[in-house]
C-alpha positions, -999 to +999 in steps of 0.1 A: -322+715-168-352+732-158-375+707-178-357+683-169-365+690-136-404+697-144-409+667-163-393+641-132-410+662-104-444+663-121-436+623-133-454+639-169-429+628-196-449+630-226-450+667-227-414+672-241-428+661-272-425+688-300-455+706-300-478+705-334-479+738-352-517+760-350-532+752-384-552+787-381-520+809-372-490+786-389-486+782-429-469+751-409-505+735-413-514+696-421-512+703-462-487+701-490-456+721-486-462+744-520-430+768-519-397+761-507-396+783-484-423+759-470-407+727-472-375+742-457-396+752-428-411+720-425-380+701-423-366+727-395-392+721-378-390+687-377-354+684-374-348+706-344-352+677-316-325+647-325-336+622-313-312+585-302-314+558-326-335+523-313-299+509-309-286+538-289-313+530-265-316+492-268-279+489-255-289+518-228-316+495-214-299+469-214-268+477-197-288+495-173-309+467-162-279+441-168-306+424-190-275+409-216-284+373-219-321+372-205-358+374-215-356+410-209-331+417-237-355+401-261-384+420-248-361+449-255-351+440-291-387+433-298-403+463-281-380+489-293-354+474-322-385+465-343-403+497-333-404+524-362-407+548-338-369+546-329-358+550-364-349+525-394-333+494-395-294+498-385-266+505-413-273+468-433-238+463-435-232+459-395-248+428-390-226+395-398-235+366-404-223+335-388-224+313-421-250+286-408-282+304-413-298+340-427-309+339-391-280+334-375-259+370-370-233+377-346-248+410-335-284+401-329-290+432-314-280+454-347-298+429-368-313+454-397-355+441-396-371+439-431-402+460-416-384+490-409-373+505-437-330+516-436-335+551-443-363+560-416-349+584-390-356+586-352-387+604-345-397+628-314-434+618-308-461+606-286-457+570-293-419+566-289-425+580-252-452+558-238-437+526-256-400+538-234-423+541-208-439+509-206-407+492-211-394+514-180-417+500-157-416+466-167-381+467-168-380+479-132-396+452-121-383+421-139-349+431-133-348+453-103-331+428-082-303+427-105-302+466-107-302+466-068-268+443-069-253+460-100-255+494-079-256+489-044-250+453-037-271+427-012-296+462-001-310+490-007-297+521+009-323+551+017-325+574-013-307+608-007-296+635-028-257+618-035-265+580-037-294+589-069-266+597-088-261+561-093-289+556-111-291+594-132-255+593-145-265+556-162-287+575-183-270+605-188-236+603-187-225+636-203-243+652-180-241+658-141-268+658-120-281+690-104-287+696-069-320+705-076-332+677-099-312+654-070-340+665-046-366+659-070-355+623-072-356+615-036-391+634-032-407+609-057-400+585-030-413+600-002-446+584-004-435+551+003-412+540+035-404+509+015-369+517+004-374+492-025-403+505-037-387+539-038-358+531-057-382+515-081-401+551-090-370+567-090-353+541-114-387+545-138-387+584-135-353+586-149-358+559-173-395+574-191-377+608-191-368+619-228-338+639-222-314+610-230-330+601-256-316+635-275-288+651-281 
């Protein structure tokens, strides 16, 4: 909770990423694992972070930002569901097709892409976080009307330490929201009076933040 906290106060999300092993002090150093010992370090190491699969957070997205149906959910499938960074192509099997066309499926958004190969796996690293990010912020504000109705109806209230809750617990569900990261939500939005513009940092703090994206 406590990077949690760090990485929303100081608005830095890239640095939960796993850091690269010291090629002068690690055997864990940019060359061919030769032992097994080695390679079983390497995978360990790279293993240790799981990270959510692209369709995990394609359907997080876009339930969040009630984007079903609209331009944003294609941006969404494009920007993420073809994005190698968020893992292979889904289980081939899942998608169904309607019988008029190869191009036709009844679950676009689990559609398995030919560019991604099936057996790639969901990656922690530098790119998956600013491509999240730059979604986030788009996201927030193509669809922040419809966020503001989906949560709080015709306005938007003044951010306080119980109401942010509506926005943290549709990213993490599992996990309740601490009174201290609660008051590091409402103090991104103390430099603006515009309550709008508040709820938008908040909604793209929570949103780049990498937590959810693990388990």
């Amino acid at each position: 909770m406590k990077n949690t906290l760090l990485l929303i106060s100081l608005g830095i999300f890239f640095c939960s990423c796993m850091p690269m092993p010291n090629a002068e002090n690690s055997k864990l150093s940019f060359r061919a694992p030769n032992s097994v010992t080695e390679k079983e370090a390497r995978e360990h190491f790279s293993s240790e972070l799981q990270m959510a699969t692209r369709s995990y957070v394609s359907s997080i997205l876009i339930e969040f930002f009630d984007a079903k149906g609209t331009a944003s959910e294609t941006y969404i499938n494009e920007n993420i569901g073809r994005k190698i960074e968020f893992g292979g192509a889904c289980d081939q099997y899942e998608p169904s097709d309607n019988g008029t066309s190869t191009a036709n499926y009844e679950y676009v958004e689990q559609r398995c892409y030919n560019a991604i190969g099936i057996v790639q796996k969901p990656t922690n690293n530098p790119m998956r976080y600013a491509i999240i990010n730059k979604a986030c912020e788009k996201l927030a504000v193509d669809r922040l009307t419809a966020v503001r109705a989906k949560l709080f109806g015709a306005s938007w209230p003044k951010p306080n330490t119980t109401n942010v809750n509506k926005v943290w617990e549709q990213f993490y569900s599992a996990e309740e929201l601490d009174a201290s990261v609660a008051s590091a939500l409402v103090g991104i939005s103390a430099h603006t009076s515009d309550d709008e513009k508040a709820w938008q940092a908040i909604i793209v703090a929570v949103c780049s933040s990498p937590q959810w994206q693990t388990y």
